[in-house]
C-alpha positions as CSV (number, residue, x, y, z in Angstrom):
1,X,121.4,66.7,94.5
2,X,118.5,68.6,94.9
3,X,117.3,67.5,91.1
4,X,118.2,63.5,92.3
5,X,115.5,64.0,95.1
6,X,113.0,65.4,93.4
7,X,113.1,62.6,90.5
8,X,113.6,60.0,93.2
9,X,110.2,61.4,94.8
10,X,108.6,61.9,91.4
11,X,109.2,58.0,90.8
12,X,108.0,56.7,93.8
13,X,104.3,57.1,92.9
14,X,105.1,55.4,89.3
15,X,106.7,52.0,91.2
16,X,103.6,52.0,93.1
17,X,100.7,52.9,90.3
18,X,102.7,49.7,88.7
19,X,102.5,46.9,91.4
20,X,98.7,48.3,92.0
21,X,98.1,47.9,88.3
22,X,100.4,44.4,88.2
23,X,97.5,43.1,90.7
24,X,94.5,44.5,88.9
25,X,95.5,43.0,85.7
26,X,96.2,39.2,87.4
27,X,92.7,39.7,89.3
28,X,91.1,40.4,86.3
29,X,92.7,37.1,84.3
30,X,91.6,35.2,87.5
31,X,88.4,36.3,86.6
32,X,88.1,35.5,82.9
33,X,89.5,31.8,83.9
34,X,92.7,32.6,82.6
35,X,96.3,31.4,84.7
36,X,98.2,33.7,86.0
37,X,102.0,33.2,88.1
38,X,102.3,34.4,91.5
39,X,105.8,34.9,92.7
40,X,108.1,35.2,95.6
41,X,111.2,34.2,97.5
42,X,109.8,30.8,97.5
43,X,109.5,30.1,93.9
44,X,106.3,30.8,92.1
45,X,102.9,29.2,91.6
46,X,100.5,29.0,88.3
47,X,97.2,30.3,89.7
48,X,93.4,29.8,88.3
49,X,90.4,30.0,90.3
50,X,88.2,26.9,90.7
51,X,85.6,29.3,89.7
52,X,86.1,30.7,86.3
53,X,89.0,27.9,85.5
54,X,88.3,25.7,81.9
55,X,89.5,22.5,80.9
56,X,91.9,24.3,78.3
57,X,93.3,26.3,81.1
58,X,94.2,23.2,83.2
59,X,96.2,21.9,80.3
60,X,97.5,25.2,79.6
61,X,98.6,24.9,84.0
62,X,100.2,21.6,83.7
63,X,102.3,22.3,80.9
64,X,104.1,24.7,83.0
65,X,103.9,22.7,86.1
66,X,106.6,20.2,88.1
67,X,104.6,18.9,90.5
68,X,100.8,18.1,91.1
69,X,98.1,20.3,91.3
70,X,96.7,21.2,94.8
71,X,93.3,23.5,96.2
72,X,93.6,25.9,98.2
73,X,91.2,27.1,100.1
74,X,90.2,28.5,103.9
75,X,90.0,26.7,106.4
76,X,86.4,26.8,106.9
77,X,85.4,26.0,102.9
78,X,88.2,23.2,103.4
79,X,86.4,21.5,106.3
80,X,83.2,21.2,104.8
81,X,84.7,19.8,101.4
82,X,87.0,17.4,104.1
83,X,83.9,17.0,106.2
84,X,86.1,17.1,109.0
85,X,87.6,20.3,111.2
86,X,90.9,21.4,110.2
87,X,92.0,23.2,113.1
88,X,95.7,23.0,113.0
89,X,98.2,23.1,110.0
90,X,100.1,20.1,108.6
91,X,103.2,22.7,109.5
92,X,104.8,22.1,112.8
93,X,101.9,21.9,115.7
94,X,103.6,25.2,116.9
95,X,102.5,26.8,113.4
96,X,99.5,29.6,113.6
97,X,95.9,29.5,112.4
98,X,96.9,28.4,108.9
99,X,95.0,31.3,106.0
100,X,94.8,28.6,103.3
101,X,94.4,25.0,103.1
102,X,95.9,22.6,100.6
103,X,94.2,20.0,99.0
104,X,95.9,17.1,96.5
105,X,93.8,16.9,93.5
106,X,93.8,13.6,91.9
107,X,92.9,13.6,88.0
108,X,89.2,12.9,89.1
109,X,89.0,16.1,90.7
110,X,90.1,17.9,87.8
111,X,87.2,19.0,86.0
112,X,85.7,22.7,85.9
113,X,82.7,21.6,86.9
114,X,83.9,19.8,90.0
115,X,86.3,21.8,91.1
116,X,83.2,24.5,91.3
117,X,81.9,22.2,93.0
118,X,84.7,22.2,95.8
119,X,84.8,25.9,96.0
120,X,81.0,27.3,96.2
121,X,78.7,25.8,99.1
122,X,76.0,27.1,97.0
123,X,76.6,24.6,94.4
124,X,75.7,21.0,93.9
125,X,78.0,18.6,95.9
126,X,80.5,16.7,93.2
127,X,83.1,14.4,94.8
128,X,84.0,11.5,92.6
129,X,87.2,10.9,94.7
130,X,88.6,12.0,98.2
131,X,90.7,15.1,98.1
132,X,93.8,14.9,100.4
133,X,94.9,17.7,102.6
134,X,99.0,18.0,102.1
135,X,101.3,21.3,103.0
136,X,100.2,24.5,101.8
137,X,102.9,26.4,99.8
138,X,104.8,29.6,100.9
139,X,102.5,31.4,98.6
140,X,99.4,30.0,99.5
141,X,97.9,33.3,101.8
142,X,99.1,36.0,98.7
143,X,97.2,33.3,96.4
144,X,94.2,33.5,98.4
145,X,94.5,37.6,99.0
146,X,94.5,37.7,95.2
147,X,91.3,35.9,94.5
148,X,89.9,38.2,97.7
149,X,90.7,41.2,95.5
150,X,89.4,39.9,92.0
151,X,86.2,39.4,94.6
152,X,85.9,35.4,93.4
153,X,85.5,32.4,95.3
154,X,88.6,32.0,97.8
155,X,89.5,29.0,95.8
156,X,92.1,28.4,93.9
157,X,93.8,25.6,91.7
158,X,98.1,25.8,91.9
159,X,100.7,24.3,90.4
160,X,104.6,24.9,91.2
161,X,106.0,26.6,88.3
162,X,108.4,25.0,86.0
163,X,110.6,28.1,84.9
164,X,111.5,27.0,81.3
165,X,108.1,26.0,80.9
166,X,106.1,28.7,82.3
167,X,108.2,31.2,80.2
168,X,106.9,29.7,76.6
169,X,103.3,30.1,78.0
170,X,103.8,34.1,78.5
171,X,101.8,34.0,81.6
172,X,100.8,37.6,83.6
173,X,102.8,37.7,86.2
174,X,102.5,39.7,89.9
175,X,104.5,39.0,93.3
176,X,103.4,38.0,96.6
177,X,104.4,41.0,98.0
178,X,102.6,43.4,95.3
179,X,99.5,41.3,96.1
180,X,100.0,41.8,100.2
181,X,100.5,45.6,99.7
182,X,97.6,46.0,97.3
183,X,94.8,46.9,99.7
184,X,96.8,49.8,101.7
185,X,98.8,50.9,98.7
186,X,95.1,51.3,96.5
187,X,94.0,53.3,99.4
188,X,96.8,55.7,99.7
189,X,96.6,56.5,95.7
190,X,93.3,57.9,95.9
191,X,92.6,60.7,93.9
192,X,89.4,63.5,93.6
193,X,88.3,62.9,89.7
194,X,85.1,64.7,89.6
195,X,82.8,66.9,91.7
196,X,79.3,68.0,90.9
197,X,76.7,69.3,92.7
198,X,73.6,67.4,93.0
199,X,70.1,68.5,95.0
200,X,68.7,65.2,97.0
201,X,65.4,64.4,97.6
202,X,66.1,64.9,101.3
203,X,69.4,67.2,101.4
204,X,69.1,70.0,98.8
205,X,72.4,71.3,99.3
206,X,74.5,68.4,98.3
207,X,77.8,67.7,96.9
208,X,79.1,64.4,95.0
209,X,83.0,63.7,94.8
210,X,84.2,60.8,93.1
211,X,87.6,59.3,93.8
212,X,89.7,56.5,92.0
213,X,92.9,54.8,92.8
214,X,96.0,54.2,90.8
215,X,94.7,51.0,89.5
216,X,92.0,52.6,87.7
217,X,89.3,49.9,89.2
218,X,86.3,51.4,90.8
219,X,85.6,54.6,92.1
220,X,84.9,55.5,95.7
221,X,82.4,58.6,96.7
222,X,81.9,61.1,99.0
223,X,78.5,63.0,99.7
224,X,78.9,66.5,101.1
225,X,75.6,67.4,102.7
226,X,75.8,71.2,103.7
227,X,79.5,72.8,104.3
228,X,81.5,70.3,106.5
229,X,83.9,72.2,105.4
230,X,83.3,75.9,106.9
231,X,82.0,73.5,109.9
232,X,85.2,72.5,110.4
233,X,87.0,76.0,109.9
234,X,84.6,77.5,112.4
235,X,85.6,75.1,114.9
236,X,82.5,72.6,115.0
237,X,82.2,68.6,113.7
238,X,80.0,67.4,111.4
239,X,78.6,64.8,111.1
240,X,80.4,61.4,109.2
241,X,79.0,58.0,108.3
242,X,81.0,55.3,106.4
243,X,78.2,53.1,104.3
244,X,79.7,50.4,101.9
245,X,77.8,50.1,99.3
246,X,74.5,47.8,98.9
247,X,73.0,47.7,95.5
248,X,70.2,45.2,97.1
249,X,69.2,47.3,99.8
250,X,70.4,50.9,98.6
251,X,68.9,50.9,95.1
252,X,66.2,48.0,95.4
253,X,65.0,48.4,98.5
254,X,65.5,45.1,100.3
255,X,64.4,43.8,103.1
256,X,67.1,42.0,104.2
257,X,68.9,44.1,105.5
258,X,69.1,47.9,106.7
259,X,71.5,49.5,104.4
260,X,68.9,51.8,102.7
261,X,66.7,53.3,105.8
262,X,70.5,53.6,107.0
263,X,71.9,55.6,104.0
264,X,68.6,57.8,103.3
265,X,68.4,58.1,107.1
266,X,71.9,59.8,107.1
267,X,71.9,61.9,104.3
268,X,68.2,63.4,105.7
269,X,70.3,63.5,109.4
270,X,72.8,65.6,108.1
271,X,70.9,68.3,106.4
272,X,68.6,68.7,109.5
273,X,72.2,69.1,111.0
274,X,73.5,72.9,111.2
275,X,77.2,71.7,110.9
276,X,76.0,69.1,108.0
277,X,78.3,66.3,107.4
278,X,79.5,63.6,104.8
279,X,78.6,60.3,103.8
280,X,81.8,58.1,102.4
281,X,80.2,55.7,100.2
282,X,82.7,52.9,99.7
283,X,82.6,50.5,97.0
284,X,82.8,47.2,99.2
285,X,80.0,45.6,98.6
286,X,78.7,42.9,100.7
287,X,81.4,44.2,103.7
288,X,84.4,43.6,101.0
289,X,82.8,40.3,99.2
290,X,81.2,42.0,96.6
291,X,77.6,41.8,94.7
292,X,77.5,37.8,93.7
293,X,79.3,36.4,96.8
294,X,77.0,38.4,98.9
295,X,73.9,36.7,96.7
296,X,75.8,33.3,97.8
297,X,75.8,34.3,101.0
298,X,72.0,34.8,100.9
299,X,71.6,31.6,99.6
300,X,73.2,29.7,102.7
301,X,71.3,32.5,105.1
302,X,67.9,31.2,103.7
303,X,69.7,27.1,104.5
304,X,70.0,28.4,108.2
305,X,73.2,30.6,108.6
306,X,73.4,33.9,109.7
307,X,74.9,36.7,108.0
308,X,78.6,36.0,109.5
309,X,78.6,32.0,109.2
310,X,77.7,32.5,105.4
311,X,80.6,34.4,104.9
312,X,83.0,32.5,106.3
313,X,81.2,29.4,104.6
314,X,82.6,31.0,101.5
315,X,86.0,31.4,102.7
316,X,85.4,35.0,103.9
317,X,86.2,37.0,106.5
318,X,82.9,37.8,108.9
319,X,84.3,41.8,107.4
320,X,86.5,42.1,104.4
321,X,86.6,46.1,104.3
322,X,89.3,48.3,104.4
323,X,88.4,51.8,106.3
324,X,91.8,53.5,105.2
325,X,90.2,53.9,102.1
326,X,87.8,56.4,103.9
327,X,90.3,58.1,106.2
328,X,92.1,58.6,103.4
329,X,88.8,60.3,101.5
330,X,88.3,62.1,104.7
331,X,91.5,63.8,104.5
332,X,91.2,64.7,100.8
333,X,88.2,66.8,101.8
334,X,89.8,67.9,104.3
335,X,87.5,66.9,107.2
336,X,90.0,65.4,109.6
337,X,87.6,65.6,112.9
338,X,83.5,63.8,112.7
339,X,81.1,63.2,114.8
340,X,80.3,59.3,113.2
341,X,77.2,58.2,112.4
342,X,77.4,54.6,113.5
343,X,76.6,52.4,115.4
344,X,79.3,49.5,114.6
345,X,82.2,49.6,117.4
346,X,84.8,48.9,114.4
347,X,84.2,51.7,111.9
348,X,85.1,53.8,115.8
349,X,88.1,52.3,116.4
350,X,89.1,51.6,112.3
351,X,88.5,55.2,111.2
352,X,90.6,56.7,114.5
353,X,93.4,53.9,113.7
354,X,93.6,55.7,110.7
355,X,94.2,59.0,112.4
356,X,90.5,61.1,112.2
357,X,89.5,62.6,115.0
358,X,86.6,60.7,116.0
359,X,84.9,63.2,118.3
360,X,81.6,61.7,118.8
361,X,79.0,58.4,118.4
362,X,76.2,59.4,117.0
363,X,73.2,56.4,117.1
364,X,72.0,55.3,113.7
365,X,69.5,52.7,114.2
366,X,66.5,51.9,112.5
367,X,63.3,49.3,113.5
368,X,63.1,45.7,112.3
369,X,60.5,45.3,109.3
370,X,59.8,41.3,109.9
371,X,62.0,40.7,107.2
372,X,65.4,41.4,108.4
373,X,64.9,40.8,112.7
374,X,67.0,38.0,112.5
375,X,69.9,39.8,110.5
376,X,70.2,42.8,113.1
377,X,70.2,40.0,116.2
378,X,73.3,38.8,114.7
379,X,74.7,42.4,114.3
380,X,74.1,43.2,117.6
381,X,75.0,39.7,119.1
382,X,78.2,38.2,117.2
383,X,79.2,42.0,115.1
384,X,78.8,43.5,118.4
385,X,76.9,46.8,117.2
386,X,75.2,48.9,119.6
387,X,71.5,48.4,118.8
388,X,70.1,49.3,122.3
């Protein structure tokens, strides 16, 4: 009995490394233009991203299809291509806030270039016929989660799969629910690959740990300024701050935003801080868009929208990120109570949700430079960070 339990147990993290691994693989085909089927109680749908989708991989699509192709898309990007608002579902007028919007494609419509088109507001406009909006499919939020997770337009071409047919094309396939459960289940897999010590320009005494999830994609990493650590066992906080990263601001030095005075401002804060602290630095770029949606999303800032309209303008979420993933680094280090170096309300109340003892706000603000006044108004005004 005792043996049964212990296999049982040993299993469990193999089922999951699998579904976490399932969803990499389909997010990386998504990315390389190449169909993938997405499955559930419902049936299953043959995905490809507007974005990266070819001409061969539509014909590749319809061979395994039964019905015609739709879009989806959110609900914001879907009433700019409609021109219109689409502020209820074609569902029952009882139905919530639909996630994704479905869109008829006509054979004018399907063309890589247009469907681009359709799915990036930074693009140039191609509409040689009307798309209509029709039901979404049962599968239409797990579609759009994937392409969220392969960090791609949230745009996506789907066909109902044809089971015979779809079986001779040898397509990847990943569930709904595997999709769903990615975020939280990559979180909880995170494991300490390599430490090293390594002197900063303003923290001497400083510590890099890297950690990576089941799926193998990219690592996460923590900067331990001073001893947290004996901090903690001694009875004190330290010091904590969350940063995601920003290769713009963090590495080139951009005025756009305040991400680099924020992270050097940190790591200096903590090791002028007796009980020193650590710096999570997360790999969600661009608040969980990533690197070239973020670039998009400077592209419709400097057209007149602020930081959070851009997003959604994409089919984003104003915040994308997942703060388990640091809770979860947190308690790896074993530094389960922080003082936290913020000054965003939701990393508070995201980080305790996730059970750390948030002891503590510390202020972490730094001046306008003329470049990036209008970005921290909208922090402060529509993000609703404490800038005062």
């Amino acid at each position: 009995m005792s043996q049964f339990r212990d296999d049982a147990t040993a299993a469990a993290p193999d089922a999951g490394a699998r579904a976490l691994r399932a969803v990499h693989r389909a997010a990386s085909e998504l990315r390389r233009g190449t169909p993938v089927l997405l499955s559930g109680p419902e049936g299953a749908l043959i995905l490809a991203a507007a974005e990266t989708v070819s001409a061969l991989s539509l014909a590749e699509m319809a061979r395994g299809a039964h019905a015609a192709p739709v879009l989806l898309l959110a609900p914001v990007r879907a009433a700019a291509v409609l021109q219109r608002p689409v502020p209820q579902s074609v569902q029952p007028a009882a139905a919530p806030e639909p996630s994704a919007v479905a869109l008829r494609l006509p054979p004018a419509l399907l063309d890589p270039a247009t469907l681009r088109s359709l799915a990036d507001p930074t693009a140039e406009r191609l509409m040689p016929a009307e798309p209509e909006r029709v039901a979404a499919p049962a599968l239409a939020p797990a579609a759009i989660a994937l392409a969220k997770i392969a960090r791609l337009l949230p745009a996506l071409v789907a066909m109902p799969a044809a089971e015979p047919a779809t079986a001779r094309l040898d397509l990847l396939s990943v569930s709904a629910e595997q999709v769903l459960a990615y975020p939280d289940l990559s979180a909880s897999t995170l494991a300490r690959v390599a430490e090293a010590r390594v002197p900063l320009e303003d923290a001497p005494e400083a510590r890099i740990v890297s950690f990576r999830a089941a799926d193998g994609g990219i690592e996460h990493l923590a900067i331990l300024v001073g001893q947290p650590e004996a901090t903690l066992a001694a009875g004190g906080v330290p010091l904590a701050r969350i940063h995601s990263e920003c290769f713009t601001g963090d590495l080139l030095g951009s005025l756009r935003c305040d991400c680099g005075p924020q992270l050097r401002g940190a790591i200096k804060r903590m090791a002028e801080d007796p009980a020193g602290g650590v710096l999570v630095y997360l790999a969600q770029e661009g608040r969980g868009i990533g690197l070239v949606n973020k670039l998009r999303a400077y592209a419709l800032q400097d057209q007149g929208l602020d930081t959070l309209d851009a997003n959604r303008a994409l089919g984003y979420g104003a915040d994308e990120r997942n703060f388990w993933v640091a809770a979860e680094m947190l308690r790896a280090l074993g530094i389960g109570r922080v003082r936290l170096l913020t000054n965003n309300p939701d990393k508070l109340a995201g980080l305790a949700a996730c059970g750390i003892g948030v002891e503590g706000r510390e202020a972490h603000q730094f001046a306008a430079n003329g470049v990036n006044d209008g970005y921290l108004e909208t922090k402060a005004r529509r993000f609703g960070h404490l800038l005062v």
